[in-house]
C-alpha angles and dihedrals in degrees: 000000000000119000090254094046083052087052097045094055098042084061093045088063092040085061094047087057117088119228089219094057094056080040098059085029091062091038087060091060086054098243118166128219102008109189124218079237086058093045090058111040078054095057084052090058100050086053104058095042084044092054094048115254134110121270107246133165098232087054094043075051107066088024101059090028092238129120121269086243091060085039089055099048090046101044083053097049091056086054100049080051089046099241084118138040125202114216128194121214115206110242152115098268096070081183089056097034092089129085131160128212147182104286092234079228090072091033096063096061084052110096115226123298103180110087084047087050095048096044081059091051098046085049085046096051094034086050085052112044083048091050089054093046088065 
């Protein structure tokens, strides 16, 4: 799969997701003032964990058209609010150690994703082997 195609199919799954299910999601969890601009970075963040790949600034980056640095800070705010957990990976890169994922607290007031996110695959792989026919 080619980066574009990746990105493709990451927003794809972002627009399957429906902002009012992040938004009760994140009401469950009792936080207060949740902003559109956080619906939908988290949105950005389900999709990329729900198609598989890892949540990283520089992705949530291209993806929600904003800089690293308001990534970062974000992606730091919704772990101080427990939406998101940053793991370190032991290992020799300490600038690749790091990835954040979705805190299974959150998670469980999510509904589920995954026959969503296998009907877009299928479509994905189904688009591609018939592009390649021709």
């Amino acid at each position: 799969m080619r980066v574009e195609e990746v990105l493709n199919y990451i927003r794809k799954i972002y627009e399957a997701i429906e902002p009012h299910e992040i938004y009760y999601a994140m009401k469950r969890m009792r936080l207060k003032r949740i902003l559109d601009s956080t619906v939908d970075f988290v949105r950005w963040c389900v999709a990329i964990q729900e198609a598989g790949f890892p949540i990283t600034t520089q992705l949530l980056a291209v993806l929600a058209n904003i800089s690293r640095t308001g990534a970062l800070h974000r992606l730091h705010s919704l772990g101080d609010k427990k939406v998101l957990l940053l793991l370190h990976r032991e290992g020799k890169d300490p600038l690749g150690s790091y990835q954040w994922i979705l805190n299974p607290i959150f998670k469980q007031y999510l509904p589920d994703f995954s026959s969503r996110v296998a009907s877009l695959y299928d479509e994905l792989v189904l688009n591609k082997h018939e592009e390649d026919k021709t």
